[in-house]
MARGUVEX-591046 format. One record per atom (N, C-alpha, C): x, y, z; residue in one letter; atom name. Coordinates in steps of 0.02 Angstrom, whole numbers, plus 50000, padded with zeros to 5 digits. Layout:
REM MARGUVEX-591046
+-------+-------+-------+------+------+
!     x !     y !     z ! code ! site !
+-------+-------+-------+------+------+
!     X !     Y !     Z !    A !   CA !
...
+-------+-------+-------+------+------+
//
This chain:
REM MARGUVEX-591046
+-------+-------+-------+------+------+
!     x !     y !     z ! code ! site !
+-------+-------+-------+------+------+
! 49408 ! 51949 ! 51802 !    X !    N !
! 49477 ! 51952 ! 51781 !    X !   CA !
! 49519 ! 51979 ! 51837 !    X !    C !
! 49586 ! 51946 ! 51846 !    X !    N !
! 49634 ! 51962 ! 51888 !    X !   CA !
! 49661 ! 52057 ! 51903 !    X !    C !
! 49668 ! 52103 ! 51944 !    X !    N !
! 49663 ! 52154 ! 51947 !    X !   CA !
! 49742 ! 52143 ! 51965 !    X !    C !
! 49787 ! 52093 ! 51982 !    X !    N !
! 49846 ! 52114 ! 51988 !    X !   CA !
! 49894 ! 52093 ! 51925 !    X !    C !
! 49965 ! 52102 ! 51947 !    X !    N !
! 50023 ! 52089 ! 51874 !    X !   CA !
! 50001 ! 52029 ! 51866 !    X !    C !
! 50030 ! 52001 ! 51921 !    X !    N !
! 50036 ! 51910 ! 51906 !    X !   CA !
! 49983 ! 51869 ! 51886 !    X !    C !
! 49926 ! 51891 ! 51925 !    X !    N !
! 49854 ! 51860 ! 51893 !    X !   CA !
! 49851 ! 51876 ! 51809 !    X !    C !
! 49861 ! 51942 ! 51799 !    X !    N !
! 49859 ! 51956 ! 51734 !    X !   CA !
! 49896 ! 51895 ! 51669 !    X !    C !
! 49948 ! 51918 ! 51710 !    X !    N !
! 50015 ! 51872 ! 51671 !    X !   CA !
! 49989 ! 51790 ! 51657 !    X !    C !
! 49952 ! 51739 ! 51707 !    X !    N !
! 49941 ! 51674 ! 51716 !    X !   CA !
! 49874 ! 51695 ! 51662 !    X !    C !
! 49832 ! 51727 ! 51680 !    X !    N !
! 49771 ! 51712 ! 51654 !    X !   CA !
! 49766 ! 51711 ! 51565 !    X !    C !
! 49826 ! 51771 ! 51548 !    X !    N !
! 49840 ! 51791 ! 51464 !    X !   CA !
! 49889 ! 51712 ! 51443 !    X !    C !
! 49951 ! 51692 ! 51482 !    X !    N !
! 49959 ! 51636 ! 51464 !    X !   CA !
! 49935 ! 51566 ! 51455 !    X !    C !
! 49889 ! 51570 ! 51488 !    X !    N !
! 49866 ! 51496 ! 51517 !    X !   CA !
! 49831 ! 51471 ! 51443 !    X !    C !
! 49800 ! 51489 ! 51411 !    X !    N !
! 49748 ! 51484 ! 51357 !    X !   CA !
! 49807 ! 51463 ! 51311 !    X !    C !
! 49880 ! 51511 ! 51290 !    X !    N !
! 49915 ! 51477 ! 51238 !    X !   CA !
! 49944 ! 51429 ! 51261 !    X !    C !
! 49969 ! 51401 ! 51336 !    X !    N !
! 49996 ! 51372 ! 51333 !    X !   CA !
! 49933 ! 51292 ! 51338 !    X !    C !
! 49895 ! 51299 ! 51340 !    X !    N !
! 49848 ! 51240 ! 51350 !    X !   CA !
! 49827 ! 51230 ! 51262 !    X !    C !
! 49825 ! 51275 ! 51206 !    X !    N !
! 49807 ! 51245 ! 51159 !    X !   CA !
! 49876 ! 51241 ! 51123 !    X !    C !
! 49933 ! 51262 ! 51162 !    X !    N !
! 50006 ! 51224 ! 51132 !    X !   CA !
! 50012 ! 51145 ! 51176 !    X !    C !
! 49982 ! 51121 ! 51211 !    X !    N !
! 49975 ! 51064 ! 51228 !    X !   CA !
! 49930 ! 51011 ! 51212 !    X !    C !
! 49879 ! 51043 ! 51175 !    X !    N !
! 49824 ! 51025 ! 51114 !    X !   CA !
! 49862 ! 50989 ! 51051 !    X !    C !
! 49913 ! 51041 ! 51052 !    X !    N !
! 49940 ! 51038 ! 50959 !    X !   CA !
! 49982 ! 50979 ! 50965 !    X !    C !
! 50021 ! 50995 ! 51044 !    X !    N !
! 50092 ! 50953 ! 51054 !    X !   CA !
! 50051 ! 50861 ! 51049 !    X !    C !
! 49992 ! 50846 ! 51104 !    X !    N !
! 49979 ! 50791 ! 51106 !    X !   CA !
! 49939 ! 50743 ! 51031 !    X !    C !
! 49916 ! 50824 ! 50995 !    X !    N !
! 49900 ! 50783 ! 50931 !    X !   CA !
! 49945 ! 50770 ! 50883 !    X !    C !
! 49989 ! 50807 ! 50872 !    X !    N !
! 50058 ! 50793 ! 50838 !    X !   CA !
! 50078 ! 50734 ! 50845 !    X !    C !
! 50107 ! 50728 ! 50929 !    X !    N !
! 50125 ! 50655 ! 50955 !    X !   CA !
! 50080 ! 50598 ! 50941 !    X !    C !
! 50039 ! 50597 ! 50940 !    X !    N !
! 49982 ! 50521 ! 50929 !    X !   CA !
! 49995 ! 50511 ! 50833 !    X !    C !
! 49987 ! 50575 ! 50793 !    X !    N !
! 49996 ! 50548 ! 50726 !    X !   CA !
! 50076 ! 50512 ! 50718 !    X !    C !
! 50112 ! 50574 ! 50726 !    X !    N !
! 50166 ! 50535 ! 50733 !    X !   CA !
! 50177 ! 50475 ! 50756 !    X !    C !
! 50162 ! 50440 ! 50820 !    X !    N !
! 50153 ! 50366 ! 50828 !    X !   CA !
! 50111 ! 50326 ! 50804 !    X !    C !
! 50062 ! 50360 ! 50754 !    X !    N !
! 50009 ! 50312 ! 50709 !    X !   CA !
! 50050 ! 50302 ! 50651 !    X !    C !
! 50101 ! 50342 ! 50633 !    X !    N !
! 50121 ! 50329 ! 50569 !    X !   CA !
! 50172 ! 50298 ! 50591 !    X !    C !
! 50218 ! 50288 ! 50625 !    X !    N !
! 50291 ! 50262 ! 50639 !    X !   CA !
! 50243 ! 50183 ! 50644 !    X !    C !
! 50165 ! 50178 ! 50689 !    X !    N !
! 50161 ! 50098 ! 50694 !    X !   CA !
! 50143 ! 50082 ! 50608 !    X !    C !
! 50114 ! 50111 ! 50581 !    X !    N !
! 50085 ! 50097 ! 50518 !    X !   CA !
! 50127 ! 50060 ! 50485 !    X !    C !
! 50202 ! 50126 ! 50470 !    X !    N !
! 50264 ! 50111 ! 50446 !    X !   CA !
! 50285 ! 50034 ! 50472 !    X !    C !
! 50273 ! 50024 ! 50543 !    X !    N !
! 50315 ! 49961 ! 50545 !    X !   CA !
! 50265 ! 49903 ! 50533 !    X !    C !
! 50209 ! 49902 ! 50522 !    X !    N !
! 50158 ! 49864 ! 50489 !    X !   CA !
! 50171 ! 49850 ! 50435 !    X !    C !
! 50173 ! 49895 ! 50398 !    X !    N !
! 50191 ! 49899 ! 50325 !    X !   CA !
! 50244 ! 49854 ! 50304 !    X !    C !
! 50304 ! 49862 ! 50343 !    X !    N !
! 50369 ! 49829 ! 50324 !    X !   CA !
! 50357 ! 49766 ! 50350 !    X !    C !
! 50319 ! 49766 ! 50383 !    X !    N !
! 50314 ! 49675 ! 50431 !    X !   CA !
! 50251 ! 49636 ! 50357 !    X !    C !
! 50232 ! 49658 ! 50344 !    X !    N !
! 50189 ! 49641 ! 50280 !    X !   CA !
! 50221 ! 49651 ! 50226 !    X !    C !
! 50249 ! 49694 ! 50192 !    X !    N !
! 50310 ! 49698 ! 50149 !    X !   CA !
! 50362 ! 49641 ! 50142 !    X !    C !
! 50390 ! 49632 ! 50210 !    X !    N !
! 50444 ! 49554 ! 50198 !    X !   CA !
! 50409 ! 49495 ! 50200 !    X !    C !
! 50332 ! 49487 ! 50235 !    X !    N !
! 50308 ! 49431 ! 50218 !    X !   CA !
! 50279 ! 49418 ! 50142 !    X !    C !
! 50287 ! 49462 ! 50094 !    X !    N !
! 50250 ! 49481 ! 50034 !    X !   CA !
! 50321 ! 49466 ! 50006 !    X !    C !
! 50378 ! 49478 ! 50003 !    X !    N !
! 50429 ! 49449 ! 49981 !    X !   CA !
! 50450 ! 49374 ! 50003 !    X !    C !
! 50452 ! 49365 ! 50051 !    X !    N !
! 50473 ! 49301 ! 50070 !    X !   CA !
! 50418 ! 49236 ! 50017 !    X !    C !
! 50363 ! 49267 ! 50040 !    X !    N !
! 50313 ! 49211 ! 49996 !    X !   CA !
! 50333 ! 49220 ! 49927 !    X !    C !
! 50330 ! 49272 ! 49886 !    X !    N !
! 50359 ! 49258 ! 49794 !    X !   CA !
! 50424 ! 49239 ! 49811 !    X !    C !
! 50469 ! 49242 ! 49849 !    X !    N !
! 50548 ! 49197 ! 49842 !    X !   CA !
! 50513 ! 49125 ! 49839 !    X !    C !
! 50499 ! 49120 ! 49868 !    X !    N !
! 50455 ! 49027 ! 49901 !    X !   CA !
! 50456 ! 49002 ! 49837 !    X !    C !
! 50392 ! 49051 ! 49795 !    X !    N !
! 50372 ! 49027 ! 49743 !    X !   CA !
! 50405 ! 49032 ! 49664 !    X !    C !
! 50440 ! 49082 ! 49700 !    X !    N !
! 50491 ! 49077 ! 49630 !    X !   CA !
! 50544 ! 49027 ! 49652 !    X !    C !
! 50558 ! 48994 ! 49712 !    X !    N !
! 50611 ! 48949 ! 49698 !    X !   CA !
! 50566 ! 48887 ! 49699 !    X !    C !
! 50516 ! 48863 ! 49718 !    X !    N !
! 50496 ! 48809 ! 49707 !    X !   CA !
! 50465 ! 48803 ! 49619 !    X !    C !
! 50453 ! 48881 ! 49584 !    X !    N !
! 50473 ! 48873 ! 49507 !    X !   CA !
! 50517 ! 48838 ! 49477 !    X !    C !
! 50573 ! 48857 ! 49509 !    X !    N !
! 50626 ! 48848 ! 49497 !    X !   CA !
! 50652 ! 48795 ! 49495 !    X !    C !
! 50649 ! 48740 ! 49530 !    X !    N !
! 50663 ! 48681 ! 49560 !    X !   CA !
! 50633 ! 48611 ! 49525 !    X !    C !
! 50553 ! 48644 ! 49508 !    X !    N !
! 50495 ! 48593 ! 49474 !    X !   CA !
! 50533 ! 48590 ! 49413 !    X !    C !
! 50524 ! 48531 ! 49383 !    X !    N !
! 50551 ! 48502 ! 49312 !    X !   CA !
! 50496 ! 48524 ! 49275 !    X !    C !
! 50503 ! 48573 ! 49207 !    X !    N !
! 50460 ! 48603 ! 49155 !    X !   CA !
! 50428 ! 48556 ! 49100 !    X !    C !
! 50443 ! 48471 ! 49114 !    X !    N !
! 50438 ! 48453 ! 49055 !    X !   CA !
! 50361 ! 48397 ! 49089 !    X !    C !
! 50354 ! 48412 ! 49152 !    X !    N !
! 50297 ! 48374 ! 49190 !    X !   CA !
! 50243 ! 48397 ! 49190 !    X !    C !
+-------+-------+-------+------+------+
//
C-alpha cells in the first residue's frame, strides 16, 4: 500500500470508481436491450394490425350471401 497522500487517495478511489463503471456499463446495455425490444415490439405490433385491417376489410368487401 501507498505510504504517501496521493497514492493513498488513487488507491481508496480507484475500486469505487471501477465498480461505478461496472454499474454504469450494465445499466447502459439493459437500457439498450429494452429500447431495441421496445422497437421490435412496435414493428410487430403494426404488422399485427395491418394484417386484421386486411382481413377485416376483405370481410368486408366479400358478399355474405356466397
Amino acid at each position: 500500500m501507498p505510504d504517501d497522500f496521493w497514492g493513498n487517495a488513487i488507491f481508496s478511489v480507484t475500486p469505487t470508481i471501477v465498480v461505478g463503471l461496472i454499474f454504469w456499463f450494465a445499466m447502459r446495455a439493459i437500457i439498450r436491450a429494452d429500447r431495441a425490444e421496445r422497437d421490435t415490439y412496435a414493428k410487430v405490433e403494426a404488422e399485427e394490425r395491418d394484417r386484421i385491417a386486411r382481413q377485416q376489410s376483405s370481410k368486408a368487401g366479400a358478399d355474405p350471401h356466397e
